[in-house]
NULO-460269 format. One record per residue (C-alpha): x, y, z; residue number from 1. Coordinates in pm, whole numbers, plus 50000, padded with zeros to 5 digits. Example, Ala and Ser with C-alpha at 12.3 -4.5 7.8 and 13.67 -1.06 7.14 Angstrom:
REM residues 2
<dogu x="51230" y="49550" z="50780" num="1"/>
<dogu x="51367" y="49894" z="50714" num="2"/>
//
This chain:
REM residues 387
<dogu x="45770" y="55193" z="78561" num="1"/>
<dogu x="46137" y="55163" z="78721" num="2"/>
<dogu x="46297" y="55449" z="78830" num="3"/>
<dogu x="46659" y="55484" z="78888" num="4"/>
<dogu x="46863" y="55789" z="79102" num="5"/>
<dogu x="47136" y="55989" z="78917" num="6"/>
<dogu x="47351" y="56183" z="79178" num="7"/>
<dogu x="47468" y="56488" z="79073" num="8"/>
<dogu x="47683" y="56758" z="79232" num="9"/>
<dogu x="47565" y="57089" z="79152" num="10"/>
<dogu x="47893" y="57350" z="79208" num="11"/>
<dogu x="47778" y="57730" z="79188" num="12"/>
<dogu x="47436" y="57742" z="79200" num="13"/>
<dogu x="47382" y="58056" z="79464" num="14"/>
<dogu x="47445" y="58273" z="79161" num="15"/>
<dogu x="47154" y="58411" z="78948" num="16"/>
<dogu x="47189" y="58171" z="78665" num="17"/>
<dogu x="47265" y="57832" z="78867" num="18"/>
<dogu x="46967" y="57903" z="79110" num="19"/>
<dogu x="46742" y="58040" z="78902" num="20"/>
<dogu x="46752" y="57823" z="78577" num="21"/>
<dogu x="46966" y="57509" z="78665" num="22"/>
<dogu x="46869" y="57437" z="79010" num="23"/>
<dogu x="46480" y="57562" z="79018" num="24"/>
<dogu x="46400" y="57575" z="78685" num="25"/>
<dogu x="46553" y="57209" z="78546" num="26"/>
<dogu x="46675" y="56999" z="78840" num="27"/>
<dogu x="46358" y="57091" z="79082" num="28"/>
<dogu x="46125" y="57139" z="78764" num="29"/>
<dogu x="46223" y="56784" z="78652" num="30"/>
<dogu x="46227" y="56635" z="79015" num="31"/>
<dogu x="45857" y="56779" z="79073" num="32"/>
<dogu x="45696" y="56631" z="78736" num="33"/>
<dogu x="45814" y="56288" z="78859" num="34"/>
<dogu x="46196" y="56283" z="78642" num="35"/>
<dogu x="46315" y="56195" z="78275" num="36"/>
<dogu x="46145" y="55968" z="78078" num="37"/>
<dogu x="46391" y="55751" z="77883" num="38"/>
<dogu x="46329" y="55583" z="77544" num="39"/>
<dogu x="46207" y="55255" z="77698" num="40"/>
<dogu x="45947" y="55442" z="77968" num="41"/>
<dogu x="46177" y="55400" z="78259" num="42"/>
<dogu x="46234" y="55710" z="78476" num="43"/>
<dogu x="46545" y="55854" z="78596" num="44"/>
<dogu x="46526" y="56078" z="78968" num="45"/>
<dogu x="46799" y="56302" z="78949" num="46"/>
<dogu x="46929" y="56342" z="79304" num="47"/>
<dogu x="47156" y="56665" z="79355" num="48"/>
<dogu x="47389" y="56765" z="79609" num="49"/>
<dogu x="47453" y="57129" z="79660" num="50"/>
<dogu x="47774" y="57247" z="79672" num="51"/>
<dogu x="47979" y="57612" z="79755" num="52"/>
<dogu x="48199" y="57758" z="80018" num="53"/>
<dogu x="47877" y="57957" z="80196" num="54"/>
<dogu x="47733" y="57722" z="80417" num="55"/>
<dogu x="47474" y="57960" z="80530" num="56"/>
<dogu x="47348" y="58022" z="80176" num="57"/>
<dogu x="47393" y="57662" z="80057" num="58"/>
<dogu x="47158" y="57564" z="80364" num="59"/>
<dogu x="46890" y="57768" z="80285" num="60"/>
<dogu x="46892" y="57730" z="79953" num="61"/>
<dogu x="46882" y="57379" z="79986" num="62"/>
<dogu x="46580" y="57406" z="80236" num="63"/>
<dogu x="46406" y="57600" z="80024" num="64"/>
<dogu x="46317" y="57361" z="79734" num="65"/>
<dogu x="46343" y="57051" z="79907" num="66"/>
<dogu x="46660" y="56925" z="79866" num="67"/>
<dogu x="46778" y="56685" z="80110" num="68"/>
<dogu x="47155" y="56725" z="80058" num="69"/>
<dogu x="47449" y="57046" z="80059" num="70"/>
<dogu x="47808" y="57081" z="80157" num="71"/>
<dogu x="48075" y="57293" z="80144" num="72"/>
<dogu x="48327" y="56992" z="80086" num="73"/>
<dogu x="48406" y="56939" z="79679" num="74"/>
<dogu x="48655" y="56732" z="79770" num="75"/>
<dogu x="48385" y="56519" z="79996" num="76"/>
<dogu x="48145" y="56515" z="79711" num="77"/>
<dogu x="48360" y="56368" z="79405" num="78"/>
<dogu x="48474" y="56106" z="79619" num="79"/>
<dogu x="48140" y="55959" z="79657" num="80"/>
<dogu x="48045" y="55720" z="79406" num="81"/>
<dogu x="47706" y="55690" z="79406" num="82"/>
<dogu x="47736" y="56041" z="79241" num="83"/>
<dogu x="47834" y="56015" z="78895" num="84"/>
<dogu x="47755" y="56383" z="78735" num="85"/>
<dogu x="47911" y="56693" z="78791" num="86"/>
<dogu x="47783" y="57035" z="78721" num="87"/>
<dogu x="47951" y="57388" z="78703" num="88"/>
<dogu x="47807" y="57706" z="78740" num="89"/>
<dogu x="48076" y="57950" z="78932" num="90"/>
<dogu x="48336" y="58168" z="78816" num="91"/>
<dogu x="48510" y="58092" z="78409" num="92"/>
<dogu x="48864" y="58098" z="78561" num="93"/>
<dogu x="48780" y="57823" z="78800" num="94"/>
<dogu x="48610" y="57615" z="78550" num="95"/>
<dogu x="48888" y="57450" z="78329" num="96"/>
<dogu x="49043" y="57314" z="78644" num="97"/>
<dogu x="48683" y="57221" z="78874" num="98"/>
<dogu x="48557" y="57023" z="78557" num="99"/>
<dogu x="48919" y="56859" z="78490" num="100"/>
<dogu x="48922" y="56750" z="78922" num="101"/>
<dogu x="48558" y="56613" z="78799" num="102"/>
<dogu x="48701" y="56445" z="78506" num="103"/>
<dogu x="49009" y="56292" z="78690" num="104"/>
<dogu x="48712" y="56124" z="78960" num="105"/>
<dogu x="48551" y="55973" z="78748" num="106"/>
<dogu x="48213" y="56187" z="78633" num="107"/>
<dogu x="48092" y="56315" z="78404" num="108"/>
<dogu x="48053" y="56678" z="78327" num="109"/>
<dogu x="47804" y="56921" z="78248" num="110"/>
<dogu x="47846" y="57337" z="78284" num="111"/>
<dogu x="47757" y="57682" z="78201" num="112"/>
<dogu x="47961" y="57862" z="77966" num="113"/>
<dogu x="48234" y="57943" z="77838" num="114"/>
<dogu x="48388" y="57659" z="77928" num="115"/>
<dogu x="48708" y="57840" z="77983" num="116"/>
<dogu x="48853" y="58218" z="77949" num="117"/>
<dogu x="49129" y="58112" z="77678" num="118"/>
<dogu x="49074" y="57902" z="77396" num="119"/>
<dogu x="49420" y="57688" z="77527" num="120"/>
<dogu x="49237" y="57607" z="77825" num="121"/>
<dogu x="48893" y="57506" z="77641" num="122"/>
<dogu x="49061" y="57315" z="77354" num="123"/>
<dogu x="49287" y="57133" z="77667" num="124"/>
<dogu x="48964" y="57078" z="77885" num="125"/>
<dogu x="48770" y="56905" z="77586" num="126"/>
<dogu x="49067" y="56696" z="77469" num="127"/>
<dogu x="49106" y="56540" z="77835" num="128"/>
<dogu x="48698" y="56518" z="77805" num="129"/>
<dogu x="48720" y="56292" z="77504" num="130"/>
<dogu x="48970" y="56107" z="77616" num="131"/>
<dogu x="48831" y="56012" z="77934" num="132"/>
<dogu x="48512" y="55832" z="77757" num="133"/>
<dogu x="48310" y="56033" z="78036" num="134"/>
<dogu x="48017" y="56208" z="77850" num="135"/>
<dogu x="48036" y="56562" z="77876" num="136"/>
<dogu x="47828" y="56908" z="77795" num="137"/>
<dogu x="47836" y="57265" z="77784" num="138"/>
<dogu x="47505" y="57502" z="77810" num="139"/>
<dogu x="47380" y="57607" z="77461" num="140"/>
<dogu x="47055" y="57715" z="77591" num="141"/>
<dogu x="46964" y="57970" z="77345" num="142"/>
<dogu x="46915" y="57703" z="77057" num="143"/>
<dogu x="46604" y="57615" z="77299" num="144"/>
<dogu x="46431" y="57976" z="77298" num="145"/>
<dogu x="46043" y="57957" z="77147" num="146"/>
<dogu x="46152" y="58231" z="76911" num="147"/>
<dogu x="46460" y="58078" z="76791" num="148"/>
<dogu x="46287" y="57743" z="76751" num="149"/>
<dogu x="46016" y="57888" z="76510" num="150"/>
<dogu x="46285" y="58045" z="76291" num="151"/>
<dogu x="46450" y="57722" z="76235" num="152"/>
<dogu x="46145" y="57562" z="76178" num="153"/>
<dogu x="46087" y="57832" z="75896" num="154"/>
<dogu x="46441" y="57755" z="75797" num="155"/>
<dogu x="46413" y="57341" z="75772" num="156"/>
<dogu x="46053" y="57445" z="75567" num="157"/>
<dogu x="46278" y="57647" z="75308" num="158"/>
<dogu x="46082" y="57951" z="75393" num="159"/>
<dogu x="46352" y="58213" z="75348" num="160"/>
<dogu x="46531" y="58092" z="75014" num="161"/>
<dogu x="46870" y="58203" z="74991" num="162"/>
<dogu x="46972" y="58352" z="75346" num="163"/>
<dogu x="47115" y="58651" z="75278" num="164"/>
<dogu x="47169" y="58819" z="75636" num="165"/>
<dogu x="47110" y="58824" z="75991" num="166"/>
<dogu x="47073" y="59154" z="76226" num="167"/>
<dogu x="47104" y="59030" z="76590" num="168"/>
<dogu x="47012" y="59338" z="76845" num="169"/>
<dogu x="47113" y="59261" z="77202" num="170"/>
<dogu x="47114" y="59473" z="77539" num="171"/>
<dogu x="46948" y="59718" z="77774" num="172"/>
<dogu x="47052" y="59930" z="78024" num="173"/>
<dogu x="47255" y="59784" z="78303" num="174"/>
<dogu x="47221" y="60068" z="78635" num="175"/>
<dogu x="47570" y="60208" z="78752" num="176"/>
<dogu x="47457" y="60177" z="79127" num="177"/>
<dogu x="47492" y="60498" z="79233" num="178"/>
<dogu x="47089" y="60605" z="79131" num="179"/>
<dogu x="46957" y="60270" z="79118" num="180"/>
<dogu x="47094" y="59910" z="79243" num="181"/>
<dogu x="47275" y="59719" z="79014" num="182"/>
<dogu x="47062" y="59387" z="78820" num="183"/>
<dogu x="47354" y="59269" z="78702" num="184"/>
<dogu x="47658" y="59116" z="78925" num="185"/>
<dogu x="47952" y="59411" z="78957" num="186"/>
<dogu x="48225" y="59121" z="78857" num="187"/>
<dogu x="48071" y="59136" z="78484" num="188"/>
<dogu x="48241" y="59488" z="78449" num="189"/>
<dogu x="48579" y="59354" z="78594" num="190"/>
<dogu x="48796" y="59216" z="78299" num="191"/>
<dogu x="49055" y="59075" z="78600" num="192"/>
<dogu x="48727" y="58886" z="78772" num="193"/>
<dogu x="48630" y="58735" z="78392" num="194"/>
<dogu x="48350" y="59018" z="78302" num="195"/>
<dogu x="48330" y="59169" z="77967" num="196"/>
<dogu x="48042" y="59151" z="77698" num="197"/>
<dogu x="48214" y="58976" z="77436" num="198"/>
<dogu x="48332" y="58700" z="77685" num="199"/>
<dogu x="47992" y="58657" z="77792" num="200"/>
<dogu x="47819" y="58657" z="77490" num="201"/>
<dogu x="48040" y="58565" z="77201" num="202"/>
<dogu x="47982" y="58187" z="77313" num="203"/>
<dogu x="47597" y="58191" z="77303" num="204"/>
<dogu x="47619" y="58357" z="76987" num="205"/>
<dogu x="47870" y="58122" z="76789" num="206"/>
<dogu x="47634" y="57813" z="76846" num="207"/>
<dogu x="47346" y="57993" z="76764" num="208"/>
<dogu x="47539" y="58091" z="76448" num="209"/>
<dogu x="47672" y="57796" z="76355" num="210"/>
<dogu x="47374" y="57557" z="76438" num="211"/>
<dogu x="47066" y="57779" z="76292" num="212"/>
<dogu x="47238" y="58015" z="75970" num="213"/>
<dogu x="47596" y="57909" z="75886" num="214"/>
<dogu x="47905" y="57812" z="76013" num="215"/>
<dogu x="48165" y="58123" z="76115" num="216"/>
<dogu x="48396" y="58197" z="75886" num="217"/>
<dogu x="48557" y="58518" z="75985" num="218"/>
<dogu x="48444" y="58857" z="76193" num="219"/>
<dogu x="48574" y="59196" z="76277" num="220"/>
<dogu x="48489" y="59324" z="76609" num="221"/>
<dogu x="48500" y="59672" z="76803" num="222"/>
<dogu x="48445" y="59681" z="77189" num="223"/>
<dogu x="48378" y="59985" z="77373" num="224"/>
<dogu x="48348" y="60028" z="77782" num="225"/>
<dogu x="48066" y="60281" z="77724" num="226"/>
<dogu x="48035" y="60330" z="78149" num="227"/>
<dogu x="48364" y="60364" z="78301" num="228"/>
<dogu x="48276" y="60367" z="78661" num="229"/>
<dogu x="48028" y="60197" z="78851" num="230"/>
<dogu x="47905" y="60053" z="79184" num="231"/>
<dogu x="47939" y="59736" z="79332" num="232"/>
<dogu x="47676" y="59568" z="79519" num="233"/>
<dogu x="47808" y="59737" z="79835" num="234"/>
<dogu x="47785" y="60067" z="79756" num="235"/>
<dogu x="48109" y="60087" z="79629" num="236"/>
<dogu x="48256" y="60298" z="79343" num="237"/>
<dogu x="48513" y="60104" z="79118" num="238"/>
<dogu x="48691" y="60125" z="78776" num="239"/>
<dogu x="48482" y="59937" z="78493" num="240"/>
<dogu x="48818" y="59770" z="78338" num="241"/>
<dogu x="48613" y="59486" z="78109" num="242"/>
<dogu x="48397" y="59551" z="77757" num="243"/>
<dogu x="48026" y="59677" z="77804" num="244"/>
<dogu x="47908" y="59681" z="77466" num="245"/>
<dogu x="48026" y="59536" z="77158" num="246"/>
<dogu x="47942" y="59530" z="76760" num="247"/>
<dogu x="48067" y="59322" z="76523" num="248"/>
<dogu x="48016" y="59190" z="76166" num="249"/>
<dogu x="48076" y="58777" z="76074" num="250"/>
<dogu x="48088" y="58602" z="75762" num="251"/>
<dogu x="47912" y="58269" z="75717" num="252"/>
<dogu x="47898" y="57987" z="75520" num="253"/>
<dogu x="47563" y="57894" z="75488" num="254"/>
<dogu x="47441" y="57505" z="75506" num="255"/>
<dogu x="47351" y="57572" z="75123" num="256"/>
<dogu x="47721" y="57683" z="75069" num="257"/>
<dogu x="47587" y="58052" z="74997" num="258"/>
<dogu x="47771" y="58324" z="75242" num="259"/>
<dogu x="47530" y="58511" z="75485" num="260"/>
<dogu x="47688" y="58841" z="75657" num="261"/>
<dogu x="47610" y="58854" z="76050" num="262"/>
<dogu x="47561" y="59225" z="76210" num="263"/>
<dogu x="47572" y="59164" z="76604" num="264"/>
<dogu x="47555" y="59473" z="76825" num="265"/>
<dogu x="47522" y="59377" z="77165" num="266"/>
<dogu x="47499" y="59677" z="77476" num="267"/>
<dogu x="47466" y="59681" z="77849" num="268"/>
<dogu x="47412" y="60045" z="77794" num="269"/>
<dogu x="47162" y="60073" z="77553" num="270"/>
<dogu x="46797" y="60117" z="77577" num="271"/>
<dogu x="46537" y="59934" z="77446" num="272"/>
<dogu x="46333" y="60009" z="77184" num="273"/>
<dogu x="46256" y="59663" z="76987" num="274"/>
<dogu x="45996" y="59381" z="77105" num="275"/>
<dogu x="46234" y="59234" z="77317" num="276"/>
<dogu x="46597" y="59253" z="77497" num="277"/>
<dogu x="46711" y="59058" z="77209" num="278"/>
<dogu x="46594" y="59031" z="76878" num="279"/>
<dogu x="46697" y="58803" z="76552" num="280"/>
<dogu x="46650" y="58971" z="76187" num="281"/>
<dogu x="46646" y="58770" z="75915" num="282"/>
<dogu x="46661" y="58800" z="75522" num="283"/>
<dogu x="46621" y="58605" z="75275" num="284"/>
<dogu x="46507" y="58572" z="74862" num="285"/>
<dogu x="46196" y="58413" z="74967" num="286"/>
<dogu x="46106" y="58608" z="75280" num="287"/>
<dogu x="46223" y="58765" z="75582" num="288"/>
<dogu x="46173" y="58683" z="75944" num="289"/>
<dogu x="46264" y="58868" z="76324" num="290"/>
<dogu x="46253" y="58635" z="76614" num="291"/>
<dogu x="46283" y="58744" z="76969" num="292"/>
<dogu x="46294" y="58488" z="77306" num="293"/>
<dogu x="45968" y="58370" z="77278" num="294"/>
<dogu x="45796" y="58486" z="76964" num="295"/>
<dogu x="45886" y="58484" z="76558" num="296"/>
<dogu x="45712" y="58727" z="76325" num="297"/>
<dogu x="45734" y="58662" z="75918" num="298"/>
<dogu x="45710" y="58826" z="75600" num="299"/>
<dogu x="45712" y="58618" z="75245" num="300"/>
<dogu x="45852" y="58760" z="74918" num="301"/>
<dogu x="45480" y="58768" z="74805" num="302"/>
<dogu x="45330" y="58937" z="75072" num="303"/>
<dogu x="45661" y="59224" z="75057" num="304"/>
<dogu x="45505" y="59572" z="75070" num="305"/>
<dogu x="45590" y="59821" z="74803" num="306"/>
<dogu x="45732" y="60147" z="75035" num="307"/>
<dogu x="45827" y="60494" z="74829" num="308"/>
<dogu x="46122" y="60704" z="74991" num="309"/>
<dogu x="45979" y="61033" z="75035" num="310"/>
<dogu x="46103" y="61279" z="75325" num="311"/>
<dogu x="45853" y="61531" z="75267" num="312"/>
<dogu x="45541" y="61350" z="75341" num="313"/>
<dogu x="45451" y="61189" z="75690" num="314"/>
<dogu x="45539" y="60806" z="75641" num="315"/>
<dogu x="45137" y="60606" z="75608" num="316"/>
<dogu x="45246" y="60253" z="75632" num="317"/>
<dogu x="45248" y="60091" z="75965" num="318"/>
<dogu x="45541" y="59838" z="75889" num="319"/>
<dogu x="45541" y="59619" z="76213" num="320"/>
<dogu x="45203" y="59565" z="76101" num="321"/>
<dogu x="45246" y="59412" z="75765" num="322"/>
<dogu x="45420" y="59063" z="75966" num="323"/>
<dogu x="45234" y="58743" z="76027" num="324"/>
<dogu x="45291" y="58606" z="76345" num="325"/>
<dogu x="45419" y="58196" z="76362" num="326"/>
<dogu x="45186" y="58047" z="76571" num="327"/>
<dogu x="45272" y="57845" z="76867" num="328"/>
<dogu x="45187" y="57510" z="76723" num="329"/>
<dogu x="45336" y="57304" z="77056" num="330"/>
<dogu x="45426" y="57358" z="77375" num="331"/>
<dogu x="45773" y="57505" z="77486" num="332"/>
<dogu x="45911" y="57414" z="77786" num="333"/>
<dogu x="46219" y="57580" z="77949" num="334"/>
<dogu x="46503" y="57597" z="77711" num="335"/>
<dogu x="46727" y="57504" z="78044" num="336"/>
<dogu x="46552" y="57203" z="78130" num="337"/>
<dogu x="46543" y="57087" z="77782" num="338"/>
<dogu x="46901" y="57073" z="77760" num="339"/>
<dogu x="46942" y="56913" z="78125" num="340"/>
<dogu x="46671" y="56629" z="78000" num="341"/>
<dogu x="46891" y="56523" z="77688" num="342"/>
<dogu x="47226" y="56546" z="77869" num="343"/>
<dogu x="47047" y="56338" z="78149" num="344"/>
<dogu x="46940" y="56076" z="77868" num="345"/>
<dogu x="47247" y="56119" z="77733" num="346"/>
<dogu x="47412" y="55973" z="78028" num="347"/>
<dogu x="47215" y="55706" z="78162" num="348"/>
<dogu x="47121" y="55571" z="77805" num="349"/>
<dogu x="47388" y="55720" z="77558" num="350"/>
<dogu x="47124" y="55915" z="77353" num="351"/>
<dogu x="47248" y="56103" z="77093" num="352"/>
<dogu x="47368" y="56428" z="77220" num="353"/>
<dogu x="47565" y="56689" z="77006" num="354"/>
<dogu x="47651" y="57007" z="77265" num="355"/>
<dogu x="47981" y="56881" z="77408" num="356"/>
<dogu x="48281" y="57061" z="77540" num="357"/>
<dogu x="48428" y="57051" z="77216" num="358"/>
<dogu x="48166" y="57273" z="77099" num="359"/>
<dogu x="48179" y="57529" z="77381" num="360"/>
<dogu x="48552" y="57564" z="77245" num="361"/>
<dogu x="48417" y="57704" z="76979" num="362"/>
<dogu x="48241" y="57962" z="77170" num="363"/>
<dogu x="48555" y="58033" z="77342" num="364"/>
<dogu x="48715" y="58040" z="76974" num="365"/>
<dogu x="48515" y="58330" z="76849" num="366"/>
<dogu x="48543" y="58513" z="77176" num="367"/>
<dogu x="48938" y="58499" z="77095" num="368"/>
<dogu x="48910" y="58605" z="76736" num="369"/>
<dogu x="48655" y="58894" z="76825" num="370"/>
<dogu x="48930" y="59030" z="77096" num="371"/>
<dogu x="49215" y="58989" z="76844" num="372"/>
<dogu x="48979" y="59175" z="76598" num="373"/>
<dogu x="48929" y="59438" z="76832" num="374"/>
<dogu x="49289" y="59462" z="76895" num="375"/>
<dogu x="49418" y="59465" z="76545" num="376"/>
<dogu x="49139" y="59699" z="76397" num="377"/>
<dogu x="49068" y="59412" z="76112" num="378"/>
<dogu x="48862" y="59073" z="76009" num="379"/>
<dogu x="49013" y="58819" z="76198" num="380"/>
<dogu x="48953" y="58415" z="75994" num="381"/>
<dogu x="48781" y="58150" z="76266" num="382"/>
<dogu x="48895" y="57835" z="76079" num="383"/>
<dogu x="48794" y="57490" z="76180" num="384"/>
<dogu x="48834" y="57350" z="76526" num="385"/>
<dogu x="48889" y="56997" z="76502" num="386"/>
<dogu x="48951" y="56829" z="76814" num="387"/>
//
């Protein structure tokens, strides 16, 4: 079978995220099982060039899984032709301007999110996406997670009935630095650097909303810097200035019409007591359901238990018990390299592909309307983005 090269330039990939699943875990992952397969059995070779202003790190990073080709030149990089994809993973505030540069040489564009710090700067960078005819993407990798794929299965099988709410439960407990060392990059605590829990996590959560229970109609938001002062990764103390921990409450329109209410609390100084560091509740007429990264637990309407409120006797029912577990009936490959296979299709022969910078503006939406929420002590509307 032919195979053809795709050149990509991979920008920010000596942080935690681009090295560990965009680099190693998709571009290397899909390199070593031989590339994509398109529709007609043809294989595409993606072929990356590392880019970032360490040249030391880029080296050895490069060395270290084989890649053949780094720089420290951007510039260098989107002038070359024979590369024709661009990929972001560095800081937000860069982003809006690295992927427009990309845009304006002709490639197209793929990156983490959010896709920008301000929803101006999102709704501006999609527009001059769309208008390009350059196909473009943003990172919606939760919609890829084992456990979130079995609840949607159970949701396309009209297991639940009526949706009537979801409890998401994220966090655990991010070290200060002074005790232990820090597992989490110091800038997330920095508002001025782009940190804060509700810019972070906002985005991943309004896809997952919109895409597996309802689309957002509205949510009130409180944000709290629970740790004011931490540690840097040298040792040094500094002022936590950015949101830690968050909780918030959405409306949605379900795809049956029907509302659903939303609880998300979501902590970087919380720990954990639940199966996993995040966890997805959900309830419905028919049944109920709580998914975490990898697994999904259910209970039907019919298999419900019958518990008595009574604070004077020890409770006798094990409830975690009383779930049936959804079986793993294929196998799940990283959610990362999922993505990075369609947008890679989606490229070299236009398959469909739905996660586009316009829909990272959304992300960047709710982040907006949760801050203003915060702000203004009330429910703040999220009404449609049309771009």
């Amino acid at each position: 079978m032919p195979t053809q090269r795709l050149g990509i330039i991979m920008h920010g990939v000596t942080g935690r995220m681009g090295m560990n699943q965009h680099l190693i875990r998709s571009i290397v992952a899909i390199r070593n099982q031989g590339g994509v397969t398109l529709s007609n059995g043809d294989k595409v070779m993606p072929d990356p060039i590392l880019i970032g202003r360490n040249a030391e790190k880029i080296e050895a990073l490069a060395k270290a899984h084989g890649i053949a080709r780094w720089g420290t030149d951007l510039d260098a990089a989107l002038a070359n032709p024979e590369d024709t994809v661009f990929f972001d993973a560095g800081t937000t505030q860069m982003r809006p301007q690295l992927l427009a540069k990309a845009l304006r040489a002709k490639k197209h564009v793929y990156c983490e999110k959010p896709i920008a710090t301000t929803l101006g700067e999102a709704v501006e960078i999609a527009k001059i996406a769309q208008k390009s005819g350059l196909k473009h993407g943003a990172v919606q990798d939760k919609l890829f997670l084992p456990g979130l794929r079995k609840l949607d299965m159970l949701r396309r099988a009209g297991f639940f009935g009526r949706m009537l709410s979801l409890r998401l439960e994220f966090g655990y407990w991010v070290f200060e630095g002074d005790l232990q060392p820090i597992q989490r990059p110091s800038w997330n605590y920095r508002a001025e650097d782009g940190g804060g829990m509700i810019l972070d996590m906002m985005c991943h959560w309004r896809y997952v909303l919109d895409n597996l229970f309802g689309e957002v109609q509205s949510i009130t938001c409180l944000g709290a810097t629970h740790i004011p002062e931490r540690w840097d990764e040298n040792g040094n103390r500094y002022k936590a200035t950015a949101d830690d921990a968050a909780y918030a409450i959405a409306e949605l329109k379900g795809f049956d019409g029907e509302p659903i209410v939303a609880q998300l609390n979501m902590s970087w100084a919380t720990r954990v007591n639940r199966e996993d560091l995040v966890t997805f509740h959900v309830d419905g007429t028919h049944g109920s359901a709580v998914a975490t990264l990898t697994g999904c637990k259910a209970q039907s309407r019919v298999n419900t238990p019958r518990p008595v409120w009574n604070p004077d006797v020890k409770q006798t029912m094990k409830f975690t018990e009383q779930w049936q577990d959804v079986p793993d009936t294929q196998v799940y490959d990283n959610g990362f390299k999922i993505q990075w296979e369609a947008f890679i299709r989606h490229v070299v022969e236009n398959a469909p592909y739905k996660w586009t910078l316009p829909e990272g503006a959304k992300g960047v939406q709710l982040v907006e309307a949760a801050l203003q929420s915060w702000k203004e002590r009330r429910f703040v509307d999220v009404p449609s983005l049309d771009l």
